[in-house]
C-alpha positions as CSV (number, residue, x, y, z in Angstrom):
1,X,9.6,1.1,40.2
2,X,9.7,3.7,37.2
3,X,11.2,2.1,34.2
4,X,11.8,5.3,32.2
5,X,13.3,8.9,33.0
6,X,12.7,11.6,30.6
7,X,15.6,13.8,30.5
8,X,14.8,15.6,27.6
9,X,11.4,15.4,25.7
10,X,12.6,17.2,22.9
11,X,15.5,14.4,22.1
12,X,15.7,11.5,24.0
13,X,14.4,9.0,27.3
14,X,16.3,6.5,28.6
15,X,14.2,3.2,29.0
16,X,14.2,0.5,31.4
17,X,12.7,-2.8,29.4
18,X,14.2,-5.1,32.4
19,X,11.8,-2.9,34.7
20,X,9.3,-2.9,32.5
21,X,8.9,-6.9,32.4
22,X,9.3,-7.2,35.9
23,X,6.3,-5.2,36.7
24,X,4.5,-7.4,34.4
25,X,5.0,-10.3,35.7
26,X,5.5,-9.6,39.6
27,X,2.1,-10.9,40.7
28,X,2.8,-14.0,39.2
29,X,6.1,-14.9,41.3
30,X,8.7,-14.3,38.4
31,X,10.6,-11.8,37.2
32,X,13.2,-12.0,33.7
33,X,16.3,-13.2,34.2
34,X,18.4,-10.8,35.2
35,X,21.3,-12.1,32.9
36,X,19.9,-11.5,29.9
37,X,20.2,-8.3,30.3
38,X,23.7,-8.4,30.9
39,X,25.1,-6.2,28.2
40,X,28.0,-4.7,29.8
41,X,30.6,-4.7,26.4
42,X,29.9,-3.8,22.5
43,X,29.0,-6.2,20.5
44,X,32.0,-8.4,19.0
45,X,33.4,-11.6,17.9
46,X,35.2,-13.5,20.5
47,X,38.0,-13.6,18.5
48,X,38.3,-9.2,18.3
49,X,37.3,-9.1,22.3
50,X,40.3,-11.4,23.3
51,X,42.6,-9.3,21.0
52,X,41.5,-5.9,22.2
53,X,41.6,-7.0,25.8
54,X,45.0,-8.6,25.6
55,X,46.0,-5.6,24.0
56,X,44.4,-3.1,26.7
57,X,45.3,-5.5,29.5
58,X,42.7,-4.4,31.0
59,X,39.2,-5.9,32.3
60,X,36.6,-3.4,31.2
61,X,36.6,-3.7,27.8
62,X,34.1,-0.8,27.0
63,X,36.2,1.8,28.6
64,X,38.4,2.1,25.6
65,X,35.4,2.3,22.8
66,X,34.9,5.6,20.7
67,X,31.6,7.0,21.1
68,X,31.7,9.8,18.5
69,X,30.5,9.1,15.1
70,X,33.0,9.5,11.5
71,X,30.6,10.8,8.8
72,X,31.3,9.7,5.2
73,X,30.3,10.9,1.8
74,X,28.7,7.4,1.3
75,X,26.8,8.1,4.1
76,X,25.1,11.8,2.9
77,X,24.1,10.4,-0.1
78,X,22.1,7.5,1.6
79,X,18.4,8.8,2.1
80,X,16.2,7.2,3.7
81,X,12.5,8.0,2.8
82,X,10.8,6.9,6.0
83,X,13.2,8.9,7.9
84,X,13.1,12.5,5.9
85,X,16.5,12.7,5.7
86,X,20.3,11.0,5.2
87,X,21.8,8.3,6.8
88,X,24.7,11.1,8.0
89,X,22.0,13.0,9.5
90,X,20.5,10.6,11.7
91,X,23.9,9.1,13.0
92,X,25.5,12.4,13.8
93,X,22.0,12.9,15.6
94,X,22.4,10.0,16.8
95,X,25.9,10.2,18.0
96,X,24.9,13.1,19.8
97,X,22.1,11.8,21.9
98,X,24.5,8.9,22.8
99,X,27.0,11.0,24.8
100,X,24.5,13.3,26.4
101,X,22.1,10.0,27.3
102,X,25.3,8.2,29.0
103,X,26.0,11.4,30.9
104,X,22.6,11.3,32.3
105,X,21.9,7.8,32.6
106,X,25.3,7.3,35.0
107,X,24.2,10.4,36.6
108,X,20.8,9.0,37.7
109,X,21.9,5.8,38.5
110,X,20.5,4.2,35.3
111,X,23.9,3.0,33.6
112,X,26.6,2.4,36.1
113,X,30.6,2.5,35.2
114,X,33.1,-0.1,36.2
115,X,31.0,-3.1,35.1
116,X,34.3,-5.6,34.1
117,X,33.6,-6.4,30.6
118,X,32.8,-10.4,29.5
119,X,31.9,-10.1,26.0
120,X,28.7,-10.2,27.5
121,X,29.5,-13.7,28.6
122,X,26.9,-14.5,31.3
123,X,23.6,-12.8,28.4
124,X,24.4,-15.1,26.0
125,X,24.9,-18.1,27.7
126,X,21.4,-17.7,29.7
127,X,20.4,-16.8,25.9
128,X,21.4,-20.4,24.4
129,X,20.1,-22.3,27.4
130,X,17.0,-20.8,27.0
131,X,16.6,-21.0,22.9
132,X,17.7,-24.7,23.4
133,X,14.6,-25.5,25.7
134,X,11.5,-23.3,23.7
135,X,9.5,-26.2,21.9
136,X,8.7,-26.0,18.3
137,X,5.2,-24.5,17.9
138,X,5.2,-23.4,14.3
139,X,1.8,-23.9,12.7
140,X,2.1,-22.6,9.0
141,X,-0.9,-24.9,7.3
142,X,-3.6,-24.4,10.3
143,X,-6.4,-22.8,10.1
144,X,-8.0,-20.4,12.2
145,X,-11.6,-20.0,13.6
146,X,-13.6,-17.6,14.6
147,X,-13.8,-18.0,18.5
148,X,-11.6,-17.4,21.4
149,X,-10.5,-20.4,23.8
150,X,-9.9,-19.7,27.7
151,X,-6.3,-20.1,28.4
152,X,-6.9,-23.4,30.5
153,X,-7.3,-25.2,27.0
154,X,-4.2,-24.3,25.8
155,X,-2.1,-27.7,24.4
156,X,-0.3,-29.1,21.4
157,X,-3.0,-30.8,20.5
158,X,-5.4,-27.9,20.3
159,X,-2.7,-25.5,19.1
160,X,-2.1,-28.1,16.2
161,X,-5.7,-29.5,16.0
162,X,-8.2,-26.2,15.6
163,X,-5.3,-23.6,15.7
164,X,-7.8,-21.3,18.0
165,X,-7.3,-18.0,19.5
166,X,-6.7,-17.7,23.3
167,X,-7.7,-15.5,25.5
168,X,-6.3,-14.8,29.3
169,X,-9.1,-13.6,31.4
170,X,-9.0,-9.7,33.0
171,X,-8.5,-10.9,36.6
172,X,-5.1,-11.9,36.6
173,X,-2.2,-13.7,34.5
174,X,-1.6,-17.6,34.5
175,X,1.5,-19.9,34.5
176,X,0.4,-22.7,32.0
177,X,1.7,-26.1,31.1
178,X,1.8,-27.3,27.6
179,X,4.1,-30.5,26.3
180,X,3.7,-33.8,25.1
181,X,4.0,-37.6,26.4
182,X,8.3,-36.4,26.8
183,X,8.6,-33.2,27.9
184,X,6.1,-30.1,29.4
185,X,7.4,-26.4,29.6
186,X,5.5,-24.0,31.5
187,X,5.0,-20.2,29.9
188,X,3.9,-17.3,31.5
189,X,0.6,-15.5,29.9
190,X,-0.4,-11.8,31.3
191,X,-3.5,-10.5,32.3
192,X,-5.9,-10.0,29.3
193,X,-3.9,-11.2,26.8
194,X,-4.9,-13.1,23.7
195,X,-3.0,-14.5,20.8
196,X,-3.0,-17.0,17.8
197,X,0.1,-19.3,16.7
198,X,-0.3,-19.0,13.0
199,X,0.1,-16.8,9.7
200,X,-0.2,-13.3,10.2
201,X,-2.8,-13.0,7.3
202,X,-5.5,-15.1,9.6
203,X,-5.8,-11.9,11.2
204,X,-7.5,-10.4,8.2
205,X,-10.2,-13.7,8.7
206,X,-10.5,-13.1,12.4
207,X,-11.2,-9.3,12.2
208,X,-13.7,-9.9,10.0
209,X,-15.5,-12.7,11.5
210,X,-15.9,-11.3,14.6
211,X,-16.2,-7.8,13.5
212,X,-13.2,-6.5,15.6
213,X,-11.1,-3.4,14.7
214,X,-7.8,-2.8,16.5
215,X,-6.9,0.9,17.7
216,X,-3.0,0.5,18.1
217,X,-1.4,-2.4,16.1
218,X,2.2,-3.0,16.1
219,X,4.2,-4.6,13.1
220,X,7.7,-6.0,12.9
221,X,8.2,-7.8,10.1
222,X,10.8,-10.2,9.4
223,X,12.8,-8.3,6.9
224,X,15.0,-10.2,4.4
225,X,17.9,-7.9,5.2
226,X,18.6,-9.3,9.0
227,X,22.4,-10.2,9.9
228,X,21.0,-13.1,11.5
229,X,17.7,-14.4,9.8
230,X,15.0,-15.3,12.0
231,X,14.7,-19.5,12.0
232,X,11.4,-21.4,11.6
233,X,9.3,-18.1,11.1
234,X,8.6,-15.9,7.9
235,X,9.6,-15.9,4.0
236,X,9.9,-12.2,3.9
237,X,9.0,-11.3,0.6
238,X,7.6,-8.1,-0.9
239,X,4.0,-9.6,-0.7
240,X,3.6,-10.5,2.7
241,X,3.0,-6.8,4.4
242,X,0.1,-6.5,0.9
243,X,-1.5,-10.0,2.4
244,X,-2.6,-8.2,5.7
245,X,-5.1,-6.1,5.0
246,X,-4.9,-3.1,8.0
247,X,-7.7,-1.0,7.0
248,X,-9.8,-3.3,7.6
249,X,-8.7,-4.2,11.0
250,X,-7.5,-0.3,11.7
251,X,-9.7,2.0,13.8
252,X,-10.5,5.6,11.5
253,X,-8.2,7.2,14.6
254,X,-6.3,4.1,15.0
255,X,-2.4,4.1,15.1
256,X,0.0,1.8,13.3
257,X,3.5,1.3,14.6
258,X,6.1,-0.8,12.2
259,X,9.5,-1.3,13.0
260,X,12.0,-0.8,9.7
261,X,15.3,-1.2,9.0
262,X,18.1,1.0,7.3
263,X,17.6,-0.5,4.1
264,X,17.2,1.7,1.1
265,X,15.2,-1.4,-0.7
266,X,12.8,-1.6,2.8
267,X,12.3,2.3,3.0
268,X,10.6,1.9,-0.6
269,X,9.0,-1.5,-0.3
270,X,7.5,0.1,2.8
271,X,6.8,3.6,1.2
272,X,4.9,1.9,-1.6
273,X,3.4,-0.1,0.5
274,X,1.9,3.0,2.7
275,X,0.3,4.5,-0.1
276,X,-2.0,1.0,-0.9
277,X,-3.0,1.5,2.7
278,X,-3.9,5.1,3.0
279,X,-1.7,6.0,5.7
280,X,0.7,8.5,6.1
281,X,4.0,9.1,8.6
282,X,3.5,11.0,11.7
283,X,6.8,10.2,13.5
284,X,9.9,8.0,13.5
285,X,11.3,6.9,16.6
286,X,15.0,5.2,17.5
287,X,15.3,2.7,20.0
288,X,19.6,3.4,21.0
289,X,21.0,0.4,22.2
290,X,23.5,0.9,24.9
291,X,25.2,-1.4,26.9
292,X,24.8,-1.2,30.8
293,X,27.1,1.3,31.0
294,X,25.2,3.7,28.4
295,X,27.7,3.0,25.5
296,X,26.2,1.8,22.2
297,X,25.9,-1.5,21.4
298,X,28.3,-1.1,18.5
299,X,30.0,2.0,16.8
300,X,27.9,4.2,14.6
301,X,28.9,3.0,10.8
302,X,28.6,5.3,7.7
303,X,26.6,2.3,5.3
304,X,23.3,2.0,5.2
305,X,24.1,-2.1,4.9
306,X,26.3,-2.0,8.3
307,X,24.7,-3.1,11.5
308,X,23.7,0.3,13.2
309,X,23.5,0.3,17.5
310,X,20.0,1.5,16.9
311,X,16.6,0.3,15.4
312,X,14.1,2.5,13.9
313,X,9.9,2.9,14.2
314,X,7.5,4.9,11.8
315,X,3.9,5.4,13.4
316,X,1.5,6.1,11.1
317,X,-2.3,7.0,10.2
318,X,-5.1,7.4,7.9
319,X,-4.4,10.5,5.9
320,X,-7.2,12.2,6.8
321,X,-6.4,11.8,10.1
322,X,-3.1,13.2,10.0
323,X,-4.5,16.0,8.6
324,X,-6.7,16.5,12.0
325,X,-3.7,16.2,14.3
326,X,-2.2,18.7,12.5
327,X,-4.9,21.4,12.7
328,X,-5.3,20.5,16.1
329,X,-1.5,20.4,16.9
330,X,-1.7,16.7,18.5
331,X,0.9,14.9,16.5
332,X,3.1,13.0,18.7
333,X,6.7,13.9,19.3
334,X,8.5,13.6,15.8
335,X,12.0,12.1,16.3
336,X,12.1,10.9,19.8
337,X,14.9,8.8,20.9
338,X,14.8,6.3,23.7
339,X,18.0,4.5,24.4
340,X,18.0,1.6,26.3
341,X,20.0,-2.0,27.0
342,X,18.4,-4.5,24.9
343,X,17.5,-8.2,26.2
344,X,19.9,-10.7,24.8
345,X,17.6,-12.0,22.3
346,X,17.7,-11.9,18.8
347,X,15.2,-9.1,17.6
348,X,13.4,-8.6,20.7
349,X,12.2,-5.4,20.9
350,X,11.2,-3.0,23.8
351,X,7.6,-2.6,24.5
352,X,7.0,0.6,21.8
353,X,3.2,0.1,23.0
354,X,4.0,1.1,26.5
355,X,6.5,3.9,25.4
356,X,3.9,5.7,23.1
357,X,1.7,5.2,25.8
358,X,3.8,7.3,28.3
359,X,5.0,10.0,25.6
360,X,1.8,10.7,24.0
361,X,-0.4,10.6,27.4
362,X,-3.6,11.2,24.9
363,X,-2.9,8.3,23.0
364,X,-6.1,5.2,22.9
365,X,-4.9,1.7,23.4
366,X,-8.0,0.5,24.5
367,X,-7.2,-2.8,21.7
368,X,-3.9,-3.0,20.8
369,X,-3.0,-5.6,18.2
370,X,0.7,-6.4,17.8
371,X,1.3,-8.7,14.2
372,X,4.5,-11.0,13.6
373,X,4.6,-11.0,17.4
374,X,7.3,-12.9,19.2
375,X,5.7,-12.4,22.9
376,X,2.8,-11.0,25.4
377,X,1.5,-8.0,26.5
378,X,-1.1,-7.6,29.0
379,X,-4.3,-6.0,27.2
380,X,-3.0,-7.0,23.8
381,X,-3.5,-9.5,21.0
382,X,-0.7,-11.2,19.3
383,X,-0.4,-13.2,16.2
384,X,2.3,-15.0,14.5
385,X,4.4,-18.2,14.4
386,X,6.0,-17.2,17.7
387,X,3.4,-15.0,20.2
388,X,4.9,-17.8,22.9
389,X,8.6,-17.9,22.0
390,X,10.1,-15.2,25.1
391,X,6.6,-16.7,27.3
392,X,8.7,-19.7,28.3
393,X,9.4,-19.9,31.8
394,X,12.8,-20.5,30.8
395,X,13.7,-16.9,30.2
396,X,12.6,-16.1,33.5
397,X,13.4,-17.0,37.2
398,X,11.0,-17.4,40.3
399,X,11.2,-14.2,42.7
């Protein structure tokens, strides 16, 4: 099944991360749960939903929502660096692609009307039950070592003991059980995955042990500016992107890929930041989050400290390299937009890997890294506090 339809290359795709999971994980039995991806109404407090839909007496709440964007003056004198331009410009942009993509999408079947809005009821309570069942499985004070483990040694104890990197073989994926003397929760691992539970900077010690480079890494840091602060993971602080050293573990042609926010303090941090690296922008992309019937998530708000229905992604390279792409006209689409409806789960991203993979058919993932990572992807390694967090079979239901 496709899980993406380009309707416009020069603006926008809409994206299919449900799809895109199933596919994934097909040959092992499972597939996501489908409620989690049950995002049929903006996102409110109870409290405002109940009023509006008493108010509307009416069941689909989205139906009344205003799609179009209000600019501001506060808004056109935002700039944000990453983004070459003001926060007006990208939300009227922005607003734009939103009405033309929910034209499309209901067109081709990919968002559907008449879904009866729930406050997206049924998402967050598969959400909850899920959260409440991952296992604790943060390892701040371990260290790591040099060699990979197959997966069929994965447990607590070594995970708490050694604090290893494991590897899934290239044949196919695995269901493994991991627990203790109480309890044992199963999590799904793809084909040819590997990952490490532990600080992000360990990856600077296991590059360089084992003499690995990466040629795709992906970053998404747990910025300080989150509505909802990630528990049990990061400090964010302005030190911890300067701890990880990615030149070292960057191919010379290699990409990087960082999710920011609309912060003006995390467009500089991250400028700055840039510069001790050597690397230079070659493209931001925004993920739109819509709602299953191609709506945004929530209205388009003139403040960059508002919460915005879309997420941004620089990609960048080595500065010399950018120059290359440039003579040779092979820099990726600028400003590409792909909207899609977002899993119910705080900060969980869609797989930017596979997109850049299908909109840049040139591009060389042959080993992709992703840092701070909060899941798996088949062919790629993963580090952080939480590479096993969305793994758990409880996210997921047997086909």
């Amino acid at each position: 099944m496709n899980y993406s339809m380009k309707v416009d290359e020069d603006e926008f795709i809409i994206w299919d991360e449900e799809v895109f999971i199933n596919n994934t994980y097909e040959s092992l039995g499972y597939r996501i749960h489908p409620d989690l991806f049950k995002i049929h109404s903006q996102f409110v407090m109870d409290s405002a939903f109940e009023k509006h839909r008493l108010r509307q007496k009416e069941e689909n709440f989205d139906s009344d929502v205003e799609d179009s964007y209000k600019g501001s003056d506060e808004a056109k004198r935002v700039h944000l660096k990453l983004f070459d331009r003001s926060l007006e410009d990208v939300n009227t942009r922005l607003s734009s692609i939103a009405r033309k993509a929910k034209k499309e999408g209901r067109k081709s079947g990919k968002y559907r009307e008449g879904i009866p809005g729930d406050n997206n009821l049924s998402a967050r309570s598969k959400s909850k039950s899920a959260m409440d069942a991952v296992m604790e499985m943060r390892l701040p004070g371990s260290a790591t070592v040099s060699s990979s483990m197959p997966i069929d040694n994965l447990s607590l104890s070594t995970l708490s003991m050694m604090s290893p990197w494991f590897e899934c073989g290239q044949e196919k994926g695995r269901v493994v059980g991991m627990g203790d003397d109480t309890v044992t929760r199963n999590y799904l691992i793809p084909v040819g995955s590997s990952f490490h539970v532990g600080d992000a900077t360990q990856i600077n010690e296991y590059g360089n042990l084992n003499d690995i480079i990466f040629d795709f890494i992906v970053m998404d840091p747990p910025w300080m500016n989150l509505s909802v602060k990630r528990k049990k993971t990061y400090s964010m602080n302005d030190d911890i992107l300067g701890a990880i050293n990615i030149p070292s573990i960057l191919e010379p042609e290699g990409v990087l890929a960082m999710w920011v926010t609309n912060s003006v303090r995390v467009h500089n941090m991250v400028e700055k930041q840039l510069k001790v690296w050597g690397l230079a922008r070659i493209g931001v992309w925004y993920w739109l989050k819509t709602t299953t019937s191609g709506r945004p998530t929530t209205s388009l708000v003139a403040s960059s400290s508002g919460k915005q229905p879309y997420e941004a992604v620089i990609f960048c390279v080595r500065k010399e390299r950018r120059q290359i792409l440039e003579e040779e006209k092979k820099l990726p689409q600028r400003n590409l937009v792909f909207a899609s409806t977002p899993m119910c789960i705080h900060s969980r991203k869609p797989s930017i890997m596979e997109i850049y993979r299908k909109m840049v058919p040139d591009a060389v993932m042959n080993n992709p890294l992703e840092i701070f990572a909060r899941s798996l992807y088949s062919g790629c390694t993963s580090i952080g506090y939480e590479p096993l967090l969305l793994q758990n079979i409880e996210f997921f239901e047997k086909l």
